[in-house]
Each structure stands twice: as C-alpha cells, then as structure tokens.
DRENSE-123723 format. One line per 5 residues: their letters; for each residue x, y, z of C-alpha. Coordinates in steps of 0.2 Angstrom, whole numbers, plus 5000, padded with zeros to 4 digits. Example, Ala and Ser with C-alpha at 12.3 -4.5 7.8 and 13.67 -1.06 7.14 Angstrom:
<recs>
as	5062,4978,5039  5068,4995,5036
</recs>
This chain:
<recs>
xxxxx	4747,5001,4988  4751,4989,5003  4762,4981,4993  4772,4997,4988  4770,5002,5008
xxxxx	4779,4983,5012  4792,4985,5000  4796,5002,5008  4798,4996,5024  4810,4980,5020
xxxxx	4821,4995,5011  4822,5005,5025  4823,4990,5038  4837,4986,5025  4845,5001,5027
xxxxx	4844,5002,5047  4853,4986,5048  4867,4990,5037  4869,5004,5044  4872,4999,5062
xxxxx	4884,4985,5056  4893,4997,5049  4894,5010,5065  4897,4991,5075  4912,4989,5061
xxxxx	4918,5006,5066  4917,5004,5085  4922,4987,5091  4936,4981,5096  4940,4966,5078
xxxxx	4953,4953,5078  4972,4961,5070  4968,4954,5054  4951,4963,5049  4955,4980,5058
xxxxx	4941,4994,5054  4926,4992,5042  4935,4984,5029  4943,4967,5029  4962,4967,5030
xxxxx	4963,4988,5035  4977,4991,5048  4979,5004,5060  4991,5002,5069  5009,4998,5070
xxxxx	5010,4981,5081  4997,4975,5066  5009,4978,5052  5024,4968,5061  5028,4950,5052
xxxxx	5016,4956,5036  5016,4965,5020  5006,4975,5019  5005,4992,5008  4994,5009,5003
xxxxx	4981,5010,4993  4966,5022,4992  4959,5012,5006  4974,5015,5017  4985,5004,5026
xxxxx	4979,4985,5020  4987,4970,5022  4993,4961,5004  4987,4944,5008  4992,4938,4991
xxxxx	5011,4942,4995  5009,4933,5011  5006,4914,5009  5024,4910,5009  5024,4899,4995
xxxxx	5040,4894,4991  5044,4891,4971  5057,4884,4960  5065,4901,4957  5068,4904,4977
xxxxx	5087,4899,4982  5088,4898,4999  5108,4903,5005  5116,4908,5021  5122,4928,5023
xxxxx	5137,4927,5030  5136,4941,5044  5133,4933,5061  5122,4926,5065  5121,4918,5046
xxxxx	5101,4921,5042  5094,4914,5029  5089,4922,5014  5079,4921,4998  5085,4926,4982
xxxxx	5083,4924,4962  5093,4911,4953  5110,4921,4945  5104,4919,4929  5090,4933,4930
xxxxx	5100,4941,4944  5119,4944,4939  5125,4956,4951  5114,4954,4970  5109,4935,4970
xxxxx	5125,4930,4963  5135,4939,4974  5125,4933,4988  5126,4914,4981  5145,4917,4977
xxxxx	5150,4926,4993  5135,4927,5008  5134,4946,5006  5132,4961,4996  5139,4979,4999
xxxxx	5148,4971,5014  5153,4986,5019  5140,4997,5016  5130,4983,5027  5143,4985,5041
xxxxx	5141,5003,5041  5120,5001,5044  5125,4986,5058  5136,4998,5067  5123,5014,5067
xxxxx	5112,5002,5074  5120,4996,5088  5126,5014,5093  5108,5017,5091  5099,5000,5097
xxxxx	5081,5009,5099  5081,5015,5081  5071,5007,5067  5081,5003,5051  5070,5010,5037
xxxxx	5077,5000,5020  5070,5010,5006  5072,4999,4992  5075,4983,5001  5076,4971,4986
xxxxx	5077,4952,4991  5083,4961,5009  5101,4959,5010  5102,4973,5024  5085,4972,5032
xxxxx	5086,4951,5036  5105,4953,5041  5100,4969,5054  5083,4958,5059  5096,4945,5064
xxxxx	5103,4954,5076  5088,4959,5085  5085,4976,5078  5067,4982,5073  5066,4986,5050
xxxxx	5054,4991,5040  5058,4986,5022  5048,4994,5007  5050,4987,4992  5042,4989,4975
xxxxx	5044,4971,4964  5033,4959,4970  5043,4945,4966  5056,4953,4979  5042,4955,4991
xxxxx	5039,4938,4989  5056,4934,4995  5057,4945,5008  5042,4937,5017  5047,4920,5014
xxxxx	5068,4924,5022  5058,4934,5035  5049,4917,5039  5064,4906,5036  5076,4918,5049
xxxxx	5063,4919,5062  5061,4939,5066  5043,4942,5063  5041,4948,5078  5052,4965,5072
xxxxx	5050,4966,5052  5039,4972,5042  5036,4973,5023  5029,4985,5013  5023,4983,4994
xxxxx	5022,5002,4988  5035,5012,4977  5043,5026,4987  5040,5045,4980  5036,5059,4984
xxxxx	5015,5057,4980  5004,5044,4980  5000,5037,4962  4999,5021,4952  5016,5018,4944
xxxxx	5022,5006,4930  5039,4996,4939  5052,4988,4926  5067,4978,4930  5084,4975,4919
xxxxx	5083,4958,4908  5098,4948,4919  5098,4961,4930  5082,4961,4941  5090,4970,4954
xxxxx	5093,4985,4944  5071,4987,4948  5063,5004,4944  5050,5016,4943  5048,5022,4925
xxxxx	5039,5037,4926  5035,5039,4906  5024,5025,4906  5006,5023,4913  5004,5003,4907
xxxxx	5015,4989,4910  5015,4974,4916  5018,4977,4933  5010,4994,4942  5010,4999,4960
xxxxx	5003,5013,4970  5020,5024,4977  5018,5033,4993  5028,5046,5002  5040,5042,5017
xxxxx	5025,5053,5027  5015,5040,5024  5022,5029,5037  5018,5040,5049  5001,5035,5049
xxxxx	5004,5018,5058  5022,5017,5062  5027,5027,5077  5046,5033,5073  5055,5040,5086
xxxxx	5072,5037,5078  5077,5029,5064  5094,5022,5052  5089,5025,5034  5094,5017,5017
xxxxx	5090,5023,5001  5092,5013,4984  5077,5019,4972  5085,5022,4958  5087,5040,4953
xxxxx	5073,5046,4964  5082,5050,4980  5077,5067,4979  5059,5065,4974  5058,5054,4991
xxxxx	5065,5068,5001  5054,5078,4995  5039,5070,5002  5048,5067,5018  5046,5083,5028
xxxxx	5036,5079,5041  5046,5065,5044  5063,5072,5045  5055,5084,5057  5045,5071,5070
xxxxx	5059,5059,5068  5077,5060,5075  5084,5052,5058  5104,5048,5064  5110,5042,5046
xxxxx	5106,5041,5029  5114,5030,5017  5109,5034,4999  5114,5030,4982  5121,5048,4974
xxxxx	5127,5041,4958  5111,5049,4948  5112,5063,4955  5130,5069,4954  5127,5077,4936
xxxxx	5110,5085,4940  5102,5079,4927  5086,5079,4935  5082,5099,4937  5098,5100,4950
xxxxx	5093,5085,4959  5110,5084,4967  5109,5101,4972  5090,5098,4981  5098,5082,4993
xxxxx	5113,5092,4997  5102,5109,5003  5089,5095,5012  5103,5087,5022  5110,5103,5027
xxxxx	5095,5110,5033  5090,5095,5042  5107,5093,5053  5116,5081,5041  5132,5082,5034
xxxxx	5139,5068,5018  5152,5059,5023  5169,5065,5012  5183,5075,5014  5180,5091,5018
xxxxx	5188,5100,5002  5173,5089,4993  5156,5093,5006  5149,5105,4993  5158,5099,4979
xxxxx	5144,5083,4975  5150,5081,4956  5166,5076,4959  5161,5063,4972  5165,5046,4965
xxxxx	5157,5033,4978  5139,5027,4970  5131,5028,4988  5136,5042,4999  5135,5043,5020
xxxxx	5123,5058,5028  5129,5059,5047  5118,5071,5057  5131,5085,5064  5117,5092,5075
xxxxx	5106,5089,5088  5090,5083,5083  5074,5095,5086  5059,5097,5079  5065,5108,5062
xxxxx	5058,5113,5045  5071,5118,5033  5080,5127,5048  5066,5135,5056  5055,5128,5073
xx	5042,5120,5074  5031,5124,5090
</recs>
C-alpha cells in the first residue's frame, strides 16, 4: 500500500511540473526562434522576415530544413539584370527550359511584367509585394533589391531552397520572407508535380492524394494571422487555380487596400473550371478592380489573348464584401 501511495504521488508531482512548464512556455517572453510552447512556432510578423517558414496544423512554424542555405551542384548563381543586378539562384536549363534559361540567357524573365510590379511599387513604396507562386523569385529578389518589403509563397521545395539561398546571397533579409505552403482556397495536404524539363511549369494536382512531393495549402487569409497588411501589390501564377485563391481570400481583400493584381488568366479564359473565368472577373469587380484592356473587351474575358492579365483598383479602398460595408 505505501508503495502504490509513493508512486501516486511521483505521478501527480509529475503532472504538476509539466504542467507549470507548460503555462511558463505559454507566458514568457522566448527567444524569435522557439516562440510559443512549441519549438520553432511563430507569431508574429517581425519573426517570419529572413525565414521560411509555412502552415501546418501547428500554425505558423518555421521550416528549418529549408533554411541551412546549403548550396548544391544544381544551384547556378547569375545576376538579374534590373538595377541594382541581385543575385539569383536558379536550376540548370536542362531541367528548367523556359525561367532559368531565360534568366541565364538574358538576366530576366517577364521583363515587362516585372517592370509593371517595380513601378506599382514605387507609386506605392509602403505596400508589401505578395508573390504567389514565387518560383526561383525572379520578381520578389529584383523588388527586395530595391528596398521594398515581399512575401514570396511558393510550393516546390527545391524553389524554396533557392529562394532562401538568393535571398542570402542579395542581402535583403531584413524585408523577405518565404513561405513553403501551396496557395488555395482551404487548408489540406496536396500532392505538387512539376513538367519533366519544365520545372517551372510546378502544380497542384488535385486528383492525386500520393506523390512524391505533398504540402499542406493554405488560404491568402492565412496570412493574416502574422503578417499585418495594410496595402499590398499582388502577383498570381498558381497554375489554373487563380480563382480557387480568390476565393479564400475575402477577408483579405476586405482588411487590405490591395492596388493591383497581376494574374495569369490563360486557364481561365474558356471557363473550363465550373466558369472560373466568370468568378475572377465578378470578384474584381466587386472589390474595386478593373483588368487592364480595351474597354470593348472589359467583360469580354475569352477573347483576351495576354496569358497574364492587369487588375487596377478604379475605386477607393474601404472596408468591402462583395460591394456591401463592413462596420
């Protein structure tokens, strides 16, 4: 009997220690690095600048595997040619024909659709540059260059990897950061493929629940948990799923003065996707944007021939829902 009585009380005793670690975990004030009660949570956005870090059904964590900045075989390190010429990290043009070799060939991809981003931001110098489906970050490392604050979310972990070594390499920690999450409209595992030769053609594919690569997608009102928006530049390049991105970003639209969405339409213009096409247009419209085309053409979205198409905001921002104020 004195022995079960002993044993009793090292359980409870147990119990009463790890339980006031735990309330300590919750209360006190922990180095960046191991916020909260679990190692590597973050909380805030001055913790998840110069990281990767992603969303997982523990929350904000950081990805320490994706950041020991080892650099491989497979890195090539160019120069993009906007000023001032950060460098960059892409794959070898045999596995990448179209982005890396442009970028090894020339110093730039989408030129112009870069020069569109770098001019929204200096009209708008206080707004974060949100690159949804960064790749090896031809437009978030050239607009980090030039002092604006990005937050790049990509999917492929090999890109990530890149991303955080050109973010090291050009110096702007201090004002990037990375997330490793697929982009949707809900948060679930997904299985991410890529196009034998063409790795930057990278891609949720839906049908599949295996695959050799699989990441947990979030929603754009995810972000909101840590990173405090007040305006924001957006590009979108997720491969056919614009509109399922839109559609988890409500909130956002509506606590963030968004001034400009550059998005790839060219999946959408058939509405193949249960009038997909149809959806982005109505969102835009009720959120204050207009596309950037002749006007004969603003409603006409199948007969738009550019891949990615310009939202300008024609309206003031306020605090909106589909239309309707929000008190």
């Amino acid at each position: 009997m004195r022995r079960y009585e002993q044993l009793n009380l090292l359980l409870k005793t147990t119990a009463l220690l790890v339980f006031l670690w735990f309330v300590k975990a919750l209360t006190s004030k922990t180095p960046s690095e191991h916020l909260g009660p679990f190692a590597d949570n973050i909380h805030t956005e001055e913790d998840a600048f110069g990281r990767v870090i992603a969303r997982d059904l523990r929350g904000w964590v950081i990805d320490e595997s994706l950041c020991d900045g080892k650099i491989t075989d497979d890195f090539v390190l160019v120069h993009l040619s906007n000023s001032p010429n950060p460098p960059i990290y892409v794959y070898p043009m045999d596995i990448d024909e179209y982005v890396s070799t442009d970028i090894i060939m020339t110093g730039q991809y989408e030129s112009h659709n870069v020069e569109i981003m770098i001019q929204y931001m200096k009209r708008f110098p206080n707004a974060v540059f949100l690159d949804l489906g960064a790749f090896v970050g031809s437009f978030s490392i050239a607009i980090a260059a030039l002092g604006y604050k990005v937050v790049a979310v990509e999917c492929l972990k090999s890109s990530v990897k890149r991303l955080y070594a050109s973010m090291k390499e050009a110096g702007v920690s201090d004002r990037m950061s990375i997330i490793h999450n697929a982009i949707l409209d809900k948060r679930i595992p997904v299985v991410i493929e890529t196009q034998p030769g063409n790795i930057g053609l990278t891609y949720v594919d839906l049908r599949k629940s295996e695959g050799n690569e699989i990441v947990e997608s979030i929603a754009l009102d995810d972000l909101l948990e840590i990173f405090q928006f007040e305006q924001a530049i957006i590009k979108m390049d997720v491969y056919q799923y614009e509109d399922m991105v839109l559609n988890g970003a409500y909130n956002f639209f509506k606590q963030v003065d968004v001034e400009a969405v550059l998005m790839e339409f060219i999946h959408h213009r058939s509405d193949n996707y249960d009038n997909d096409g149809k959806f982005i247009i109505d969102f835009m419209e009720s959120h204050g944007f207009e596309p950037d085309v002749p006007e004969y053409m603003k409603r006409d979205y199948k007969k738009w021939t550019m891949p990615e198409i310009l939202f300008k905001r024609i309206k003031p921002f306020s605090h909106t829902d589909k239309g309707h104020i929000i008190e």
